[in-house]
C-alpha positions as CSV (number, residue, x, y, z in Angstrom):
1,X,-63.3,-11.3,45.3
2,X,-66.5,-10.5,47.5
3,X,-69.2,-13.8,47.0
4,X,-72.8,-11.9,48.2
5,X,-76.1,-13.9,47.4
6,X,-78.3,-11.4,48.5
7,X,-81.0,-9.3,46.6
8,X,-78.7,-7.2,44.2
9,X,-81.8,-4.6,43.8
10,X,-83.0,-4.4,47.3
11,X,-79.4,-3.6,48.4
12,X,-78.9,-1.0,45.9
13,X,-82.0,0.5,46.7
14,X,-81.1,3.7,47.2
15,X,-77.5,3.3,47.6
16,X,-74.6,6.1,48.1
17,X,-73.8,8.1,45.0
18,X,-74.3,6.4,41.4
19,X,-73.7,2.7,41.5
20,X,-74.0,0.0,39.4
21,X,-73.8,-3.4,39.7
22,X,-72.6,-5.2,36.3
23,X,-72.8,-8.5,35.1
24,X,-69.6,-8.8,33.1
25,X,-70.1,-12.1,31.5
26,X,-73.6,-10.6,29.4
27,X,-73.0,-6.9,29.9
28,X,-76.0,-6.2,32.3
29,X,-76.6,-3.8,34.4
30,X,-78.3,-6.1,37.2
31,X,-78.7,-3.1,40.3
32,X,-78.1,1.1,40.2
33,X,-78.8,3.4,43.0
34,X,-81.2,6.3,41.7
35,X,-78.1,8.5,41.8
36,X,-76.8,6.4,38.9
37,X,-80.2,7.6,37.1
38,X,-80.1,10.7,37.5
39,X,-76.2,10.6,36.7
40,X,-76.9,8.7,33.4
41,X,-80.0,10.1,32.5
42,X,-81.9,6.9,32.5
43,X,-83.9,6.2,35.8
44,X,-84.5,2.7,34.0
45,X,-80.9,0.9,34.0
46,X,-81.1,-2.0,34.9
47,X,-82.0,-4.8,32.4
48,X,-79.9,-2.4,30.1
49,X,-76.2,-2.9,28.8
50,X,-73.4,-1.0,30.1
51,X,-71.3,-0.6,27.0
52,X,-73.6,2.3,25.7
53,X,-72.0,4.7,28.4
54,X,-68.8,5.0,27.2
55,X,-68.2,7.5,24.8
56,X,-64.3,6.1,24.0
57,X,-61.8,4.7,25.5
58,X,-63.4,1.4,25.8
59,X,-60.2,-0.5,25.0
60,X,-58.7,1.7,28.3
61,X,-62.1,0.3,29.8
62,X,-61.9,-3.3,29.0
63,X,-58.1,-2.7,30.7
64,X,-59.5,-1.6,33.7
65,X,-61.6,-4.6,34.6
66,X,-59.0,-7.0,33.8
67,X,-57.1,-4.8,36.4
68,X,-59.9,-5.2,38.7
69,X,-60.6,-8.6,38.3
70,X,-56.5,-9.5,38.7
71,X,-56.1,-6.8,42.1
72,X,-60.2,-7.2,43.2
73,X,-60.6,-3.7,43.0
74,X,-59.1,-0.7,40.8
75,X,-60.0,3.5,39.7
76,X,-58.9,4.9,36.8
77,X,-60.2,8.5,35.3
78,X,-59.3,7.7,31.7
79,X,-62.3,6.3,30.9
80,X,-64.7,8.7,29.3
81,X,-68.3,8.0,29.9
82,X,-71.2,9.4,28.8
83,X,-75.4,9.8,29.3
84,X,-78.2,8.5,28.0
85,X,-78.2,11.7,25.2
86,X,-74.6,11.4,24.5
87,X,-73.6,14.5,26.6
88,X,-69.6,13.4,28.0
89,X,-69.5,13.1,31.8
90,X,-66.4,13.6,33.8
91,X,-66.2,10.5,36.3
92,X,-63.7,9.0,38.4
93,X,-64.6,5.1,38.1
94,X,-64.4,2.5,40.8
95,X,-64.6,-0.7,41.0
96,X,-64.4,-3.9,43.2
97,X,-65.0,-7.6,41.3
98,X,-68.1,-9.4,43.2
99,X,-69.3,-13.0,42.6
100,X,-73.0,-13.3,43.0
101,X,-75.1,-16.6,42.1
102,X,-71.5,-18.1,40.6
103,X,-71.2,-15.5,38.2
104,X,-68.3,-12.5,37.8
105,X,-69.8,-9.0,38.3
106,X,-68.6,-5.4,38.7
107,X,-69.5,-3.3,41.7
108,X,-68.8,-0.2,39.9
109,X,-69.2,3.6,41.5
110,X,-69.3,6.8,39.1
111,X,-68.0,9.8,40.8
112,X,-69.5,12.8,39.4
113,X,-66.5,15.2,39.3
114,X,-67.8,17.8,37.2
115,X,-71.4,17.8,39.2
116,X,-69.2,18.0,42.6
117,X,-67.3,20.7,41.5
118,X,-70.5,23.0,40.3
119,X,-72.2,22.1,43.5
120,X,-69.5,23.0,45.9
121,X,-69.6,26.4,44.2
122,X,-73.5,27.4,44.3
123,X,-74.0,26.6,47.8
124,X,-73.9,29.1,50.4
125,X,-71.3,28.6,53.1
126,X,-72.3,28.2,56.9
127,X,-75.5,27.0,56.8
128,X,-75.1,24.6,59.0
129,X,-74.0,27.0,62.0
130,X,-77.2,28.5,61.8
131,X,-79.5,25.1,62.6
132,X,-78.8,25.1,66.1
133,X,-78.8,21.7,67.3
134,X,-81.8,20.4,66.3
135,X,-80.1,20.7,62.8
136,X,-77.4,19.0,64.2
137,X,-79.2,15.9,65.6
138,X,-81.1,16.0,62.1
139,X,-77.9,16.0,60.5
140,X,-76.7,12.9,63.0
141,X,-79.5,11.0,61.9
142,X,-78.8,11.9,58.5
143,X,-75.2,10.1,58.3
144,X,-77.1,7.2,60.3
145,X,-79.6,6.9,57.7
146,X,-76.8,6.9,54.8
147,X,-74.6,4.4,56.2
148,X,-77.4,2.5,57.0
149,X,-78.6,2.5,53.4
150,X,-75.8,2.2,51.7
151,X,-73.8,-0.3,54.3
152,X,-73.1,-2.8,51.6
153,X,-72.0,-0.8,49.0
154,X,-69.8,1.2,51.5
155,X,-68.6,-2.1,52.5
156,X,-67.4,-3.6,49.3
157,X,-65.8,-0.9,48.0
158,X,-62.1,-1.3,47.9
159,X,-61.2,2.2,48.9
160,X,-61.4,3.8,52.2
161,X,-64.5,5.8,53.0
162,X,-65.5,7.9,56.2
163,X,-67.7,10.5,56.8
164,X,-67.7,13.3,59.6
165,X,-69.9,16.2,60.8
166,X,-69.7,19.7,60.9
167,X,-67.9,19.5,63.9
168,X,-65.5,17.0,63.0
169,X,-66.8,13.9,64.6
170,X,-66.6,10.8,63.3
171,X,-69.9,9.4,61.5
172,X,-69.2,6.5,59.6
173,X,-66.5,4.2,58.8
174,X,-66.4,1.5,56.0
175,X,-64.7,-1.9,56.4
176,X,-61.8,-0.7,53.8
177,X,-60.9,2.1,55.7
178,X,-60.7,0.2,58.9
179,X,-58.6,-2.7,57.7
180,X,-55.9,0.3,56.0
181,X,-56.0,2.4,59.2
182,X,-56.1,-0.6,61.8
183,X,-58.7,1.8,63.9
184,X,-61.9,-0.1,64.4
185,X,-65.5,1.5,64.3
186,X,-65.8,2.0,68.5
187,X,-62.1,3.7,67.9
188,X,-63.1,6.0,65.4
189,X,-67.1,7.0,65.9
190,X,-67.9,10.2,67.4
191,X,-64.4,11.1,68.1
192,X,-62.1,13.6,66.3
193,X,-60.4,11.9,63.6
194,X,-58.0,14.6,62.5
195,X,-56.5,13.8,66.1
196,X,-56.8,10.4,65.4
197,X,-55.6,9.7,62.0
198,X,-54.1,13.4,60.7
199,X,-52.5,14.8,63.2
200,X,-48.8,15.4,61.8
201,X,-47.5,15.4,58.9
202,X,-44.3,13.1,57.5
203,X,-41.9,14.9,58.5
204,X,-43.2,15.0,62.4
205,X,-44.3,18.5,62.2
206,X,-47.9,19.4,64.0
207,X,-51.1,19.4,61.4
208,X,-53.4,22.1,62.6
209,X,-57.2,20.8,61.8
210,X,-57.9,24.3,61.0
211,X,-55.1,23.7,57.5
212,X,-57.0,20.6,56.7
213,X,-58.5,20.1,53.5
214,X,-60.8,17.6,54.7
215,X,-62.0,20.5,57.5
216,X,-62.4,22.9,54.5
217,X,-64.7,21.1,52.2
218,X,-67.5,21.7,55.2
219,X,-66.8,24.9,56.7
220,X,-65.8,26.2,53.2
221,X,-68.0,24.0,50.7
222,X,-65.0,22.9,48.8
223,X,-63.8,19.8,47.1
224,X,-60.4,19.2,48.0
225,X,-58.4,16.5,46.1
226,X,-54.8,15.8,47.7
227,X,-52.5,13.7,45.9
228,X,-49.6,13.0,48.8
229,X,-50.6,13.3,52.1
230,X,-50.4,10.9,55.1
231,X,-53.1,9.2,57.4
232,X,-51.9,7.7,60.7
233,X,-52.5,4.4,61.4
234,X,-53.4,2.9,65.0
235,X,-50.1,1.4,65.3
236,X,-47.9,4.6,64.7
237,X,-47.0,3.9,61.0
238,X,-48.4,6.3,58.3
239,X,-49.6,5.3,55.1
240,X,-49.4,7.4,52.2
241,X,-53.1,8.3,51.0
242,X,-54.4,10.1,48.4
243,X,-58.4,11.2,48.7
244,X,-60.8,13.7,47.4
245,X,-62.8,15.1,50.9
246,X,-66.5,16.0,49.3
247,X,-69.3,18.3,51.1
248,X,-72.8,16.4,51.7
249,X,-75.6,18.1,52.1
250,X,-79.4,16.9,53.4
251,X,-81.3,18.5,51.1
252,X,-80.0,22.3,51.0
253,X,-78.1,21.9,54.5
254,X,-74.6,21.4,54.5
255,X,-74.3,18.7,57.4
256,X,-70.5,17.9,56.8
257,X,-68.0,15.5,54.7
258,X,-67.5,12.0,52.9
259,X,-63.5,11.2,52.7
260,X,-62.4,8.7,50.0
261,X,-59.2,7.7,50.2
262,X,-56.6,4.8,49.2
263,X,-53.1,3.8,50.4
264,X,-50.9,4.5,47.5
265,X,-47.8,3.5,50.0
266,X,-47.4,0.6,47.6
267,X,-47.0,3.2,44.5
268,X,-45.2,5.8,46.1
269,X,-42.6,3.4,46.7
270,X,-42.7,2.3,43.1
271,X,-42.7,6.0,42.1
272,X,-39.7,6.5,44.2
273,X,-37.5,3.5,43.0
274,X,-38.9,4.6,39.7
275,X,-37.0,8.1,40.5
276,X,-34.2,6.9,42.0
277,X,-33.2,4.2,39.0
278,X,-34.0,8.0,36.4
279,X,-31.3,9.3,38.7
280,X,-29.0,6.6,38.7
281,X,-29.6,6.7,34.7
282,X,-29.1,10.1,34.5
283,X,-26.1,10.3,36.8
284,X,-24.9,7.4,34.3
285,X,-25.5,9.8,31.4
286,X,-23.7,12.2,33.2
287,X,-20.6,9.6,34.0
288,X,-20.7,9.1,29.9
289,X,-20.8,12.9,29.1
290,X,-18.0,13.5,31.3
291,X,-16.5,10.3,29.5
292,X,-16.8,11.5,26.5
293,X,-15.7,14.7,27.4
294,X,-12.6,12.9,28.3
295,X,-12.4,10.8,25.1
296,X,-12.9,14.1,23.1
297,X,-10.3,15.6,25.1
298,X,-8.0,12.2,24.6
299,X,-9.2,13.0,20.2
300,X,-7.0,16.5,21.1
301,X,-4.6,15.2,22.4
302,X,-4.1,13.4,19.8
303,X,-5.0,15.4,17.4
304,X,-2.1,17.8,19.0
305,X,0.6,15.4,17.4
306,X,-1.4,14.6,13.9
307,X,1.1,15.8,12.4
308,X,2.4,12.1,13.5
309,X,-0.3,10.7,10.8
310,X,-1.1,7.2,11.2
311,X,-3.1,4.2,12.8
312,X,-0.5,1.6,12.9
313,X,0.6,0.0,16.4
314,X,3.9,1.6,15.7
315,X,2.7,5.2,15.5
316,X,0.0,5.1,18.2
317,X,3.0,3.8,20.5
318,X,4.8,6.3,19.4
319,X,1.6,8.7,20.5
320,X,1.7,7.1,23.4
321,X,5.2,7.5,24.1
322,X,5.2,11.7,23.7
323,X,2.1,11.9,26.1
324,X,4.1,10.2,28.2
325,X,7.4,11.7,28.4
326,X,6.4,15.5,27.2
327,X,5.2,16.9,30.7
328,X,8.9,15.9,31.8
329,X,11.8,17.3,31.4
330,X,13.7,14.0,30.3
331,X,16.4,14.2,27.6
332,X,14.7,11.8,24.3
333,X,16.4,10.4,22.0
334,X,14.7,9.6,18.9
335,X,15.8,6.6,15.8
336,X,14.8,6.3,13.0
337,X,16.0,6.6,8.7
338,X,15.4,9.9,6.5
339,X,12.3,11.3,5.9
340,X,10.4,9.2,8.7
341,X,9.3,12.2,10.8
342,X,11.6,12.7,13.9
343,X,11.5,16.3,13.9
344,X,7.6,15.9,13.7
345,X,8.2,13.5,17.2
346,X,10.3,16.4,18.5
347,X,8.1,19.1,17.5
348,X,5.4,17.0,19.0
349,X,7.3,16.6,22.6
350,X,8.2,20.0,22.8
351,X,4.4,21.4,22.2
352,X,3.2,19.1,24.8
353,X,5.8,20.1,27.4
354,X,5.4,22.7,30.0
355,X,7.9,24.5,27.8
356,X,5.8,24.8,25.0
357,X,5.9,29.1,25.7
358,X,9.5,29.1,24.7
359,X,10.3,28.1,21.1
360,X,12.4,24.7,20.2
361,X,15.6,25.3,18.9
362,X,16.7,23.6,16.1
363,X,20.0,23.2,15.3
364,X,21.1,20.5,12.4
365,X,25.3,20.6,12.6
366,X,25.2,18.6,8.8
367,X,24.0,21.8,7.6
368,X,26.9,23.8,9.4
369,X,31.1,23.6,8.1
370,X,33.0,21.6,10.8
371,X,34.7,25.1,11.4
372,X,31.8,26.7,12.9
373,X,29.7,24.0,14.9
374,X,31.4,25.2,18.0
375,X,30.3,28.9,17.7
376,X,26.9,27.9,16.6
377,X,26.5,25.1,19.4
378,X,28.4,27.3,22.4
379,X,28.2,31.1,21.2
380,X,31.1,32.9,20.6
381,X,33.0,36.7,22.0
382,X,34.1,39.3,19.5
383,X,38.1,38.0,18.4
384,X,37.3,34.5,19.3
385,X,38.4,33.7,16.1
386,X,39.0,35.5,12.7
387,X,36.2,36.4,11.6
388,X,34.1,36.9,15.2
389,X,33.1,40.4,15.4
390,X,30.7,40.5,17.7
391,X,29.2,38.9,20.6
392,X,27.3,36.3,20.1
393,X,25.2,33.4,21.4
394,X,25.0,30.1,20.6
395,X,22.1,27.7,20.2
396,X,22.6,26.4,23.9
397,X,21.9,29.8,25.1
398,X,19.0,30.6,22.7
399,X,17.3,27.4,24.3
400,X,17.6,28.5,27.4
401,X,14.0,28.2,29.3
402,X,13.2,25.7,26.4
403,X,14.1,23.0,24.2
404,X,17.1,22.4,22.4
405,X,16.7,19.9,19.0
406,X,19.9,18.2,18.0
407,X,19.1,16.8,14.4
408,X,21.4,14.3,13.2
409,X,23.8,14.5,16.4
410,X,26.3,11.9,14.7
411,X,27.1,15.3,12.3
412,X,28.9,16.8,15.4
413,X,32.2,16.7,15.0
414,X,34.0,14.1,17.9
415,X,36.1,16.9,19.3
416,X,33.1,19.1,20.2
417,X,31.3,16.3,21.4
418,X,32.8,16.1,25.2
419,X,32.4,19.9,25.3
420,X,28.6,19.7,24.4
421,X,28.6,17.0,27.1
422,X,30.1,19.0,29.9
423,X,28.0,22.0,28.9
424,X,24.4,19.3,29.3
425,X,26.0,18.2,32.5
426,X,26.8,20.9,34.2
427,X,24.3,22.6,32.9
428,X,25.9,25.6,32.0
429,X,27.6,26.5,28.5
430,X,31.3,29.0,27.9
431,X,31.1,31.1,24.8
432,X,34.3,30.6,22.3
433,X,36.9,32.9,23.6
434,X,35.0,33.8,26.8
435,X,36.2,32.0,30.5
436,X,32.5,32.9,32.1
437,X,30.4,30.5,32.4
438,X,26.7,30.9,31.7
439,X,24.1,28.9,33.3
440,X,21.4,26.8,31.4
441,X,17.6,25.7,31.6
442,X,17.2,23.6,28.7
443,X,15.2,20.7,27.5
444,X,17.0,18.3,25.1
445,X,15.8,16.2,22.3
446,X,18.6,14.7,19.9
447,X,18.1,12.6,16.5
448,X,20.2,10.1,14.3
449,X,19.6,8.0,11.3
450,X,22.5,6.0,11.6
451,X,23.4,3.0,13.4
452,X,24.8,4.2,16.5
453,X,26.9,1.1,17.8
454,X,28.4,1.2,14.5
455,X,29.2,5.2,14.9
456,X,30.3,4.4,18.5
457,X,32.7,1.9,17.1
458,X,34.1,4.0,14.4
459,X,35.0,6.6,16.8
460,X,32.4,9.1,15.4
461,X,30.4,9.1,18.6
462,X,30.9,9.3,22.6
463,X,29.5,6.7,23.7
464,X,29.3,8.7,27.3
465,X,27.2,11.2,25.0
466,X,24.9,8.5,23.8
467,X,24.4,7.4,27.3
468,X,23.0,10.9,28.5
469,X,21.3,11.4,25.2
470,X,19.6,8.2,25.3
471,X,17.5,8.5,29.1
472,X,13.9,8.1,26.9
473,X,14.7,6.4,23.1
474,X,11.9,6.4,20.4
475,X,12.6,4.2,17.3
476,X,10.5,5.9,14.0
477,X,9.6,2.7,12.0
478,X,10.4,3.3,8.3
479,X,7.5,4.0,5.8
480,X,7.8,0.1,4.3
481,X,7.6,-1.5,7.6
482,X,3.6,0.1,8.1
483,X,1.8,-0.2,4.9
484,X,-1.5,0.3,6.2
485,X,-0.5,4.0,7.2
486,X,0.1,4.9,3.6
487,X,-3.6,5.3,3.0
488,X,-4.4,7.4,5.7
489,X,-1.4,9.5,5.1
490,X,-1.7,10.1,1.2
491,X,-5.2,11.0,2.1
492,X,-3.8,13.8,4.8
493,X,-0.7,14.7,2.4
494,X,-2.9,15.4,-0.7
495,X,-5.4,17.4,0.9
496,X,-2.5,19.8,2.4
497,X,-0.5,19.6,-0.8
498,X,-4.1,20.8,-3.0
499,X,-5.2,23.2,-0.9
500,X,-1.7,24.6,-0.7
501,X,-1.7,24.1,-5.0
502,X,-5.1,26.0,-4.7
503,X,-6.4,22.1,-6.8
504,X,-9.2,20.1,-6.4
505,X,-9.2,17.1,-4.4
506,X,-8.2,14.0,-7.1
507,X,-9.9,10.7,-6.9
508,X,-7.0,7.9,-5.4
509,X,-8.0,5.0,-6.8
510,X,-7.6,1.7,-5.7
511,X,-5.2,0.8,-8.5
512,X,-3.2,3.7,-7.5
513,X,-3.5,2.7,-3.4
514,X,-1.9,-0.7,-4.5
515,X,1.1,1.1,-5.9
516,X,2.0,3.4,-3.1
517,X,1.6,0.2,-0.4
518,X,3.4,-2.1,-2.5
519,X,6.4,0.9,-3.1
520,X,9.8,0.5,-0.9
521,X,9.9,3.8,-0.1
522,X,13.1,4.3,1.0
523,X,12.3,7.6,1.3
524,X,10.0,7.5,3.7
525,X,7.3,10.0,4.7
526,X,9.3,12.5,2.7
527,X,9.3,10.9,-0.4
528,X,5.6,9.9,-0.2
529,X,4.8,13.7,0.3
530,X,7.0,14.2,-2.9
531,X,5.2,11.7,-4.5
532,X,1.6,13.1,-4.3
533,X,2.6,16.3,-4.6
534,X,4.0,15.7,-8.4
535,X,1.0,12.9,-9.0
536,X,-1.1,16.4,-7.9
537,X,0.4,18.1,-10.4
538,X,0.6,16.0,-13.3
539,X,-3.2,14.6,-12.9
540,X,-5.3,15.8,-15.7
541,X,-7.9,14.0,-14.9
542,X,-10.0,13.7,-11.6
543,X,-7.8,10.5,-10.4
544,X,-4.1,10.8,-9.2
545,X,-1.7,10.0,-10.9
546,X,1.2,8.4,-9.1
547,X,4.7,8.3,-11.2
548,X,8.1,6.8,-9.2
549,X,11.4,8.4,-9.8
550,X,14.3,7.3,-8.7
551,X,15.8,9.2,-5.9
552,X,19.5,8.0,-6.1
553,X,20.9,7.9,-9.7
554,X,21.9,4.2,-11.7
555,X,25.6,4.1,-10.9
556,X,25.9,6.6,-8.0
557,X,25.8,6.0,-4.5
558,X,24.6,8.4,-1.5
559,X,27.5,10.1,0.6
560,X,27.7,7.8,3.2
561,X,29.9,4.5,2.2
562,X,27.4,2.5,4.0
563,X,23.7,1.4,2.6
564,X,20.9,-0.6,3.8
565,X,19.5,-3.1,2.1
566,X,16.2,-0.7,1.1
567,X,18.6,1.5,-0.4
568,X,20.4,-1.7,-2.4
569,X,16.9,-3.0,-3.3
570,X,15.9,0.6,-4.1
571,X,19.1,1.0,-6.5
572,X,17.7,-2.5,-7.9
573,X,14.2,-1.6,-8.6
574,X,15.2,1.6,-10.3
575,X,18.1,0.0,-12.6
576,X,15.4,-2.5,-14.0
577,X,13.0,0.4,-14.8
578,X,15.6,2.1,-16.7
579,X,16.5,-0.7,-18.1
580,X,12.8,-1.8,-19.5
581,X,12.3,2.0,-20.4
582,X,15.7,1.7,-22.9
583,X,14.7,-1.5,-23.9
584,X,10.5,-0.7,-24.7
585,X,9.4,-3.1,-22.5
586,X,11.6,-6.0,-23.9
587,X,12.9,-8.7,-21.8
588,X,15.2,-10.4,-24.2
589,X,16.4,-10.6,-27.3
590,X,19.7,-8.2,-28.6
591,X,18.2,-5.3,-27.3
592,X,16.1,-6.4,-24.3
593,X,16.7,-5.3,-21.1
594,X,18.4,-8.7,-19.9
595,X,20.8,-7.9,-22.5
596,X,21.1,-4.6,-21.0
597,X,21.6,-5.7,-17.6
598,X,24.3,-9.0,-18.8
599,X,21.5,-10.8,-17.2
600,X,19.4,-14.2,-18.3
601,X,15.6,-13.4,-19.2
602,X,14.4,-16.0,-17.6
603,X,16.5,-13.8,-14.0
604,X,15.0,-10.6,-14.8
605,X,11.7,-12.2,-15.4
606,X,12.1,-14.0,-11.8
607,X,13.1,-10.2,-10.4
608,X,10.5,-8.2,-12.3
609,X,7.9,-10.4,-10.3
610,X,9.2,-10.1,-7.0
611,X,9.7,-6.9,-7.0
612,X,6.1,-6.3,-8.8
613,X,6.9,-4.3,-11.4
614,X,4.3,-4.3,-14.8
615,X,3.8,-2.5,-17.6
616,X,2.7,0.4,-15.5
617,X,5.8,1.2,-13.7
618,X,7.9,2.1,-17.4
């Protein structure tokens, strides 16, 4: 802060431009150069308080001096000031913190924009050419006389201020500017200063005086404000500068220009980490768009196999699993009971795979007589066989180019099995009754739902042909085995199975939610579909209605001699229901259901409540 303790009104006196010199602590004005008079309409300032010349923005005001009191000097144009008679003036303030006597003070300067502005376009250009040089030596003593005058304003004032001639020469220099541009006073006066300070620009490319703006606001009466240019200092380093070049006139004459200037190095380079962190931001945003972009292609992907319905870890490995092996041309083998979707896995695969053009042939040799698996597997020639009357190809040859789906490959009867297993192998297939061989481009995907050691070891398998089937397996986890998937996949099933009913929506409540997770399903996916399509149907109301029936009848068994322990417990559960429905809900007594069952009560209570059944459930 600058400590004067001479006469504040003798050094005003007549200062440059409209100053004022503030006390802050009573809001005095202490000192103002007549231009501040005229410029406020109020020759008598001082004694007066400051606050009544601005219009608004005073709290932006009371922010600027505690920026100039914290940094010793400051501008700002967001303060709105105004005269004596309330008319709004457009100023650029500055301001540099003094001490004088002990006390805080502001050395504040008003620039009359608007006034500048108006001026620069009512005078005449050239005037000055035509004074000859005794206007010229008038004009020298002229600048003498205002720096002279207004030394200690010009001195304490935090930006950079310089003044030249018509012709360019250095008149006056203030301490500011010489401490920014490292040029001192015997440097600088009566020489060229474009050549000294302005002669290229950034980028080293030559700065003609003649494309100046500071040459134009004399020889063209203009005031130029430039927001990004570059002064030269002594040493060979520019500083960024931004200044407003202003005609002066003496009297009517325009004798040259006063430059204000101040290094904004400092905020440029703020400005331009500023930019560079919004670029790094925006190049972020762009990294999360194109991640996003990714993760909504990654939600079709998977939304490719939602058929595969389910956010257990089970089903997104299996997800996981067909992304991975579809693009190949690998032979899967997929494991899993009835009804748990492997066809859907298969279907999946075969969408995914850069076969997807040709269609997957499905071939399912359970739904075939042993007698013509081979001629539906291999193709067949007219008089193969009675009964062949024409040409014809088999599934092998229909998936040629594509994908071949073996459903339920334990169904294939043992003696075609080392045939099918040549054909895969050598990649080529023989129609029945035909000695030419064919060649083949196929994909293969086989299923089972049976234990296949077990099949091995009953002879009802190759084992050879489980070894090439089985390159990439997939187990299906049964229904039971995932409860929280039943949610998710009633919600998906019932939406499909109303739409398809042409039905509104029903309500599941959570009372029905706890049935279908706490259900065996030995079923599977299957029977869950079967299940909400009939609760779909029977609902009167706008809630499901979910209603169990027994899929294997009390006292029968499936075809095959072997059941899992679902299918016992399944038998079980539905036995008692019967039971409880004959009986009316009685446990015991002649006619209760432990009768029924040559059972004791206190048993067939034990088993209603681990398998829990209620009321509900008969």
């Amino acid at each position: 802060m600058l400590d004067t303790d001479s006469s504040h009104d003798s050094r005003l006196a007549g200062a440059f431009g409209p100053t004022l010199l503030i006390d802050l602590a009573e809001d005095l004005i202490l000192a103002a150069t007549p231009e501040a008079g005229a410029l406020f309409g109020d020759p008598a300032l001082v004694g007066s308080h400051f606050a009544r010349f601005v219009a608004s923005g005073m709290d932006t005001f009371v922010v600027f001096i505690a920026e100039v009191q914290h940094r010793g000097k400051a501008w700002t144009r967001g303060v709105t000031l105004q005269s004596a008679a309330g008319e709004p003036l457009q100023c650029e303030v500055t301001a540099r913190a003094v001490r004088h006597n002990g006390k805080e003070m502001l050395l504040l300067n008003a620039l009359d924009l608007a006034g500048l502005e108006q001026h620069a376009a009512e005078v005449a250009a050239g005037n000055f050419y035509q004074g000859g040089l005794a206007e010229w030596q008038r004009a020298q003593s002229f600048f003498a006389d205002l720096e002279r005058e207004n030394q200690l304003i010009l001195n304490a004032a935090g930006e950079g201020i310089y003044g030249v001639n018509a012709d360019g020469k250095t008149t006056f220099v203030n301490r500011a500017a010489q401490e920014m541009l490292g040029w001192t006073t015997e440097d600088l006066l009566g020489h060229d200063i474009h050549a000294k300070i302005h002669h290229h620009h950034l980028d080293g490319e030559r700065y003609p005086s003649h494309e100046c703006p500071i040459y134009q606001s004399f020889r063209f009466e203009q005031v130029n404000r430039i927001e990004n240019e570059v002064f030269w200092r002594k040493d060979g380093k520019p500083i960024r500068v931004e200044y407003v070049s202003t005609p002066i006139y003496d009297g009517p004459q325009l004798v040259g220009a006063v430059v204000i200037f101040r290094d904004i190095t400092e905020r440029w380079e703020s400005e331009r980490k500023l930019r560079e962190a919004m670029e790094e931001v925006a190049a972020l945003r762009d990294q999360l768009e194109e991640e996003n972009a990714y993760l909504q292609e990654a939600i079709s992907i998977e939304r490719a196999h939602h058929d595969i319905i389910g956010r257990s870890e089970a089903i997104q490995k299996i997800i996981t699993q067909i992304e991975l092996v579809a693009p190949t041309d690998t032979t899967v083998f997929i494991r899993g009971e009835s009804g748990v979707g492997k066809s859907l896995v298969a279907s999946a695969i075969h969408k995914d795979s850069p076969r997807k053009r040709r269609p997957m042939i499905h071939f399912k040799a359970g739904a075939i007589t042993a007698e013509n698996v081979g001629s539906e597997l291999f193709g067949q020639v007219r008089g193969a066989f009675q009964g062949a009357l024409k040409d014809r190809p088999g599934k092998l040859e229909l998936a040629h180019g594509g994908t071949l789906f073996i459903e339920e490959v334990a169904d294939i009867p043992i003696e075609l099995q080392g045939h099918l297993l040549d054909a895969l192998r050598n990649r080529e297939v023989i129609r029945l009754g035909d000695d030419r061989a064919r060649s083949l481009d196929l994909r293969v995907i086989a299923s089972t739902n049976r234990d296949v050691d077990r099949e091995v070891q009953a002879g009802r398998l190759r084992q050879d042909l489980m070894l090439h089937l089985g390159v990439f397996p997939i187990l299906c986890p049964p229904l039971r085995d995932r409860p929280e998937d039943i949610p998710i996949l009633t919600a998906h099933l019932l939406r499909i199975i109303c739409k398809r009913l042409g039905r509104k929506v029903p309500v599941v409540t959570e009372g029905a939610m706890r049935k279908l997770q706490q259900y065996h399903w030995p079923g599977n996916v299957r029977e869950l579909a079967n299940v909400i399509e009939r609760g779909a149907i029977v609902s009167q109301s706008d809630k499901l209605q979910v209603e169990f029936q027994s899929q294997v009848a009390p006292g029968t068994l499936p075809n095959s001699t072997l059941l899992t322990e679902a299918d016992v417990e399944q038998i079980r559960r539905t036995n008692i229901i019967a039971c409880m429905k004959e009986a009316g809900g009685r446990v015991s007594g002649e006619k209760g259901a432990a009768a029924l069952l040559g059972i004791k009560p206190t048993t067939l209570y034990s088993r209603l409540k681990k398998l829990g059944l209620k009321d509900d459930d008969w």
